[in-house]
LOPAGU-34418 format. One line per field, with one value per residue: residue in one letter; x, y, z of N, C-alpha, C in turn. Coordinates in nm, 2 decimals. Atoms other than C-alpha are relative to their C-alpha. Layout:
BEGIN
residuo <- a,...
nxx <- X,...
nyy <- Y,...
nzz <- Z,...
caxx <- X,...
cayy <- Y,...
cazz <- Z,...
cxx <- X,...
cyy <- Y,...
czz <- Z,...
This chain:
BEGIN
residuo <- x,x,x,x,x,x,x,x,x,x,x,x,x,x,x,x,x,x,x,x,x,x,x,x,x,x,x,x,x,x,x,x,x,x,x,x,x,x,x,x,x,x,x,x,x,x,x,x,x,x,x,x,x,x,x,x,x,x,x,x,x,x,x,x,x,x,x,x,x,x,x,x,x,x,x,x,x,x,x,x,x,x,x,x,x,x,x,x,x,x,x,x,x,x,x,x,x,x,x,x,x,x,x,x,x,x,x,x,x,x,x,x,x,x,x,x,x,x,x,x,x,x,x,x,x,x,x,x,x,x,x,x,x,x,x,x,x,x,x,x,x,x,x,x,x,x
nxx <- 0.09,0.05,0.10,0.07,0.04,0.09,0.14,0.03,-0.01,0.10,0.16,0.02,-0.06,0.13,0.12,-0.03,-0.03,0.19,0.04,-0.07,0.00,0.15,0.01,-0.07,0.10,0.14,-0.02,-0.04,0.09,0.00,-0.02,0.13,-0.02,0.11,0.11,0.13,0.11,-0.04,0.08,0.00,0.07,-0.04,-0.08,-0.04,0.08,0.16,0.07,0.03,0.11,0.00,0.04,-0.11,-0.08,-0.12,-0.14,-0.14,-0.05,-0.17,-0.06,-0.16,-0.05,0.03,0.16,0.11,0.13,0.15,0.06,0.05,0.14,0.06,-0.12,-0.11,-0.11,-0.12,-0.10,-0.11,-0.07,-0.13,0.01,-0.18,0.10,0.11,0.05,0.07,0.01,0.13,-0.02,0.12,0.12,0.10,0.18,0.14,0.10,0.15,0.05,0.06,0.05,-0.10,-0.08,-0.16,-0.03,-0.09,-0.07,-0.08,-0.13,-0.08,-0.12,-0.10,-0.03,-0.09,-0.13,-0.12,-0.07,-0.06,-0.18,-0.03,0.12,-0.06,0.11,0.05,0.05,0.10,0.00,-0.11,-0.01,-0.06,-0.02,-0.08,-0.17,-0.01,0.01,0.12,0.07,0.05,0.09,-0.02,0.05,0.02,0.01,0.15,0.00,0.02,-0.06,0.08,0.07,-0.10
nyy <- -0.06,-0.14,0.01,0.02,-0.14,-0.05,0.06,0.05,-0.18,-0.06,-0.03,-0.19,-0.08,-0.06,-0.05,-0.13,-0.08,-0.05,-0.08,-0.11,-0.04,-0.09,-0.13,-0.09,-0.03,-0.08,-0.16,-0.03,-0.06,-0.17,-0.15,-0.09,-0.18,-0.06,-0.10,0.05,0.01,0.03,0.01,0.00,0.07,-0.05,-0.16,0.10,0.17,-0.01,0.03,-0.12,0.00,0.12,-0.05,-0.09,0.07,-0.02,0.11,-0.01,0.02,0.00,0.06,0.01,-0.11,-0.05,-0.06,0.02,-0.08,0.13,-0.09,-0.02,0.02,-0.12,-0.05,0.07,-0.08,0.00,-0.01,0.09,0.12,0.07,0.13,0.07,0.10,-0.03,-0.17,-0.05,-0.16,-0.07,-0.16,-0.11,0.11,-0.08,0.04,-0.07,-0.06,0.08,0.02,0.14,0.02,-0.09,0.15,-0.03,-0.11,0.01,0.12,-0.07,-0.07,0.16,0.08,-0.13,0.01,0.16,-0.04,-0.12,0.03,0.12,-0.01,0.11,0.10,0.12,0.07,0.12,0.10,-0.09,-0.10,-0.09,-0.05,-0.11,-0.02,-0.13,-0.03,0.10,0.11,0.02,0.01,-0.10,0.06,0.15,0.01,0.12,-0.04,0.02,-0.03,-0.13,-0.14,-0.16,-0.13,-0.20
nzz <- -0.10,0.00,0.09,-0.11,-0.07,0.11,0.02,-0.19,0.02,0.10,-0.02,-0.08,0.10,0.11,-0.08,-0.01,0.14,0.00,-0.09,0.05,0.16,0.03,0.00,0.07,0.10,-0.05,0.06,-0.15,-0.04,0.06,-0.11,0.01,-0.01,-0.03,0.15,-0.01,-0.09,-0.15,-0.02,-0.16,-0.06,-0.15,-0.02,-0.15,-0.04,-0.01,0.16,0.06,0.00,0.07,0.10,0.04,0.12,-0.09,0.00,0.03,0.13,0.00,0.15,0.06,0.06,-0.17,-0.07,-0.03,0.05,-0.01,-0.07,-0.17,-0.01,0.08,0.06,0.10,-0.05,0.13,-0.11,0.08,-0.10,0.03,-0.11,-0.03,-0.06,-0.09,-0.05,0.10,-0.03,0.12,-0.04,-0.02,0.10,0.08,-0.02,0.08,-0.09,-0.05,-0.14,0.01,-0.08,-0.09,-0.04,0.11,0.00,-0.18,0.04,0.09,-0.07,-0.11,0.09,0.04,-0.09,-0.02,0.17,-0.03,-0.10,0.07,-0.02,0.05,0.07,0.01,0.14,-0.04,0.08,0.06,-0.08,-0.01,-0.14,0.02,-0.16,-0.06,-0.06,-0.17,0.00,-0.03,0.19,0.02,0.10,0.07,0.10,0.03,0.15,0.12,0.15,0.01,-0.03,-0.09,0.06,-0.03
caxx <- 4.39,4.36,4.13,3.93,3.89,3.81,3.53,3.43,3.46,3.28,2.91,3.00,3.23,2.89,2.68,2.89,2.97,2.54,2.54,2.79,2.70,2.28,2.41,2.63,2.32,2.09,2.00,2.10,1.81,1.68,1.79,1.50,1.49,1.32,1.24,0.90,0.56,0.47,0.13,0.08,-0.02,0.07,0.16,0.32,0.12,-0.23,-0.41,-0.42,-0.77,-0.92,-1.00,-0.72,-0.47,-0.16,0.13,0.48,0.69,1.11,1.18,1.57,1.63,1.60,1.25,1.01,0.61,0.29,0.02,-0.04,-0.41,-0.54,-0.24,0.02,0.37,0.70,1.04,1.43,1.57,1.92,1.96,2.30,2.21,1.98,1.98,1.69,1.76,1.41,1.48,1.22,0.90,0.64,0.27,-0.04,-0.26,-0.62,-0.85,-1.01,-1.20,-1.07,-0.96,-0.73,-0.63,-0.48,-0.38,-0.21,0.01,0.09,0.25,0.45,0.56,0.67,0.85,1.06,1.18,1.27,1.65,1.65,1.43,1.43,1.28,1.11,0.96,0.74,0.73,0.90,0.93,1.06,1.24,1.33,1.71,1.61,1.47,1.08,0.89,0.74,0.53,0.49,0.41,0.36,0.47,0.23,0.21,-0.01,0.12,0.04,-0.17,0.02
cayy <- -4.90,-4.52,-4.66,-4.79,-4.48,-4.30,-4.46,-4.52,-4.06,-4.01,-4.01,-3.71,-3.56,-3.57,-3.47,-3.15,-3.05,-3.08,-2.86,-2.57,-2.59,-2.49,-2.23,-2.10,-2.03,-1.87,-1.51,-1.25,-1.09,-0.73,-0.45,-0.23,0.13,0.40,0.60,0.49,0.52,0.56,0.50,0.68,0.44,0.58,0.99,0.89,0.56,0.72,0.57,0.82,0.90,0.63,0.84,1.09,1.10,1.07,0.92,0.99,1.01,0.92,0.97,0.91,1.28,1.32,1.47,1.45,1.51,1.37,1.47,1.57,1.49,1.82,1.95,1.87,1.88,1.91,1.86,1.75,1.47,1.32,0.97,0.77,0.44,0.46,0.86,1.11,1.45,1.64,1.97,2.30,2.10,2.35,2.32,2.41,2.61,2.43,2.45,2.09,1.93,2.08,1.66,1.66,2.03,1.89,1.51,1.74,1.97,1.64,1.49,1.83,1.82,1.45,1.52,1.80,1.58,1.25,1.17,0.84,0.52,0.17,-0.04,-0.38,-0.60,-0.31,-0.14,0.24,0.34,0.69,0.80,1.13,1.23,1.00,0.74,0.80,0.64,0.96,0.78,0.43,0.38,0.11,0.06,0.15,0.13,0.41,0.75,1.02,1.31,1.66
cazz <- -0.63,-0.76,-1.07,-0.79,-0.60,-0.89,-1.00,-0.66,-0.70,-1.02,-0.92,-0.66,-0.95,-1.18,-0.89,-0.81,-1.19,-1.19,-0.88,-0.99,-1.37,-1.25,-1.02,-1.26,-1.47,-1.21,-1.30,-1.01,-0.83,-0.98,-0.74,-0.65,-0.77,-0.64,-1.01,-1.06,-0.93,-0.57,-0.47,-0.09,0.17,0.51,0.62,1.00,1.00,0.94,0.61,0.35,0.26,0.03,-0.30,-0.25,-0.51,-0.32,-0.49,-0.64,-0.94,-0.89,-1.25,-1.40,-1.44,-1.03,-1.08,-0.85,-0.94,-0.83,-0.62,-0.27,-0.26,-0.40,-0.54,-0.84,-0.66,-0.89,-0.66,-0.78,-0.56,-0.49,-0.36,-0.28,-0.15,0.12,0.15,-0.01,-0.02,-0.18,-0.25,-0.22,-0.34,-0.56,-0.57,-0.77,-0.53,-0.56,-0.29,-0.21,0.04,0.42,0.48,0.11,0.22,0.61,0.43,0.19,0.44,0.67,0.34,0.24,0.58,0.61,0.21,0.39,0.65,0.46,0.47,0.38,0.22,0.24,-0.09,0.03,-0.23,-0.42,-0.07,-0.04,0.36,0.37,0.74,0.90,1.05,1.40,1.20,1.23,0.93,0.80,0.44,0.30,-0.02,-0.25,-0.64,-0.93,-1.32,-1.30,-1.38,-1.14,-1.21,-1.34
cxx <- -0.04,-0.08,-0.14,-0.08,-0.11,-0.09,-0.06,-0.05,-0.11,-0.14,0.01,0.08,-0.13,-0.07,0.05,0.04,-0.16,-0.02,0.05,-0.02,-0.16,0.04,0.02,-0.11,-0.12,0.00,-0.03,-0.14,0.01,0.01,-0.13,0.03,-0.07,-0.05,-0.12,-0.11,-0.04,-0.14,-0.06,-0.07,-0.05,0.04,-0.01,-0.12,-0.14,0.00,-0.05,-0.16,-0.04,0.01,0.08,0.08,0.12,0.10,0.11,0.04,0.14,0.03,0.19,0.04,0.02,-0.08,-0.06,-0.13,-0.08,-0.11,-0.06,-0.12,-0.09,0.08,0.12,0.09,0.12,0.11,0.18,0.04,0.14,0.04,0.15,-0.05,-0.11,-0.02,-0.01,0.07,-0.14,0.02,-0.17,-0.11,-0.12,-0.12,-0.13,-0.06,-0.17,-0.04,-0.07,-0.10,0.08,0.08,0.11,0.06,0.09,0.09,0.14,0.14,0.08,0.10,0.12,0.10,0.05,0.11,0.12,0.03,0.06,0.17,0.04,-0.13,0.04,-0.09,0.00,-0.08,-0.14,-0.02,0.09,-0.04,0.09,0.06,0.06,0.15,-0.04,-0.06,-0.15,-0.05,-0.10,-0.12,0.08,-0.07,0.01,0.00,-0.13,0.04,-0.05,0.08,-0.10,-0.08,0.09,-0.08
cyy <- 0.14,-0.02,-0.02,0.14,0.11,-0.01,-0.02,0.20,0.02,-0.02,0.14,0.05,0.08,0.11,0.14,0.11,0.04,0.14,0.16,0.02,0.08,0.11,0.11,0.15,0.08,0.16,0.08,0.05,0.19,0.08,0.05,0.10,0.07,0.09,-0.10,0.11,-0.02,-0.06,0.04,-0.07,0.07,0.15,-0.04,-0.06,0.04,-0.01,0.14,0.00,-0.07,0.09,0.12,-0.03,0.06,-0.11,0.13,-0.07,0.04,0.01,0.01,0.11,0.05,0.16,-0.02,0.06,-0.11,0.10,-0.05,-0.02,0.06,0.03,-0.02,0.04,-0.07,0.01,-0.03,-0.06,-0.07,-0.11,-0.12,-0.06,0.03,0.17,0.08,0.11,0.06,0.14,0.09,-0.08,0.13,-0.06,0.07,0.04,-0.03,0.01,-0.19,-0.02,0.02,-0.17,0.03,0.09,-0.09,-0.09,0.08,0.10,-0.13,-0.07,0.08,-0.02,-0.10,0.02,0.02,-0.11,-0.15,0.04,-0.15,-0.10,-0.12,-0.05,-0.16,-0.06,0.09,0.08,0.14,0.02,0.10,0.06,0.13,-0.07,-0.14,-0.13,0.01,-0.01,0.11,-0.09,-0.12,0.01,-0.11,0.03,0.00,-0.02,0.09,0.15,0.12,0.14,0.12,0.09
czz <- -0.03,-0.08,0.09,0.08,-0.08,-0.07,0.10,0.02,-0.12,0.02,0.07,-0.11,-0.08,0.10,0.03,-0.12,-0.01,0.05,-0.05,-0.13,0.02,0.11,-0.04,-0.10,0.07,-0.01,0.19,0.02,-0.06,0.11,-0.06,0.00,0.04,-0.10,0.02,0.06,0.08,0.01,0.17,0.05,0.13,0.01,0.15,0.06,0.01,-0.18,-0.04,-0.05,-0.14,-0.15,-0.04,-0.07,0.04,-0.07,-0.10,-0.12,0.01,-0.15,-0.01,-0.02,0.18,-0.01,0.06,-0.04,0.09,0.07,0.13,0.07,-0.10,-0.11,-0.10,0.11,-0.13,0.12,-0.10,0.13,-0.04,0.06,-0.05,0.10,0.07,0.07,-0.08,0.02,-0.13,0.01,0.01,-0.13,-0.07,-0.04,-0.07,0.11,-0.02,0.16,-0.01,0.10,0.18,0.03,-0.07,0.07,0.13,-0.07,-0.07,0.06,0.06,-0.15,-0.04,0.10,0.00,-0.13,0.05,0.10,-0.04,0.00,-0.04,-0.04,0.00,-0.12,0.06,-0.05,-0.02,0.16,0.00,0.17,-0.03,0.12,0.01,0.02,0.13,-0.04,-0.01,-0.18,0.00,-0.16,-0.03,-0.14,-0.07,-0.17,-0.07,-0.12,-0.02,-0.01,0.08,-0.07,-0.01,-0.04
């Protein structure tokens, strides 16, 4: 009677050595970092201005750089899971057009008040202390202007 059984078993044997030998083999999902390339989308949920050159640079040394619209900015940043800290951000002094010039404070502004970041399939969301999404951004391969 057990030869029975057991052959009677070996099709689900195969079928679950199948199952556990291709998950064994599946590669894990890549964690998302925030070094990189930002691309600004959003400064609190108003579209950044189409031709301004608004994005961000997380590099591996916790530099920050990019530019403000008008402006080169250079920063150092410290992040532990989901919390930024950007230290005192520094800025080329350019004048621009008076739009860049406002877009350009509203982002300084939003910078300083970041406290945390969520990473969402090439999205960055950036949030104050209470939670309020302050910028969104969006990965690039482009490198930013210095």
């Amino acid at each position: 009677m057990k030869d029975k059984l057991t052959i009677k078993q070996l099709p689900l044997f195969i079928a679950l050595s199948a199952i556990l030998t291709a998950c064994s083999t599946l590669t894990p999902t890549a964690v998302e970092s925030l070094q990189g390339n930002w691309k600004i989308q959003t400064i609190l949920n108003k579209a950044v201005i189409k031709n301004g050159k608004t994005q961000l640079r997380f590099d591996e040394e916790n530099k920050l750089s990019g530019s403000a619209s008008c402006n080169n900015i250079s920063s150092r940043y410290e992040s532990q899971d989901s919390t930024l800290t950007i230290s005192h951000i520094a800025s080329t002094r350019k004048m621009c057009l008076p739009a860049l010039m406002e877009q350009e404070t509203q982002l300084l502004q939003a910078l300083n008040k970041v406290k945390r970041y969520q990473l969402n399939d090439g999205q960055l969301s950036m949030y104050d202390q209470q939670g309020v999404l302050q910028i969104k951004a969006k990965r690039t391969k482009a490198k930013p202007n210095k």
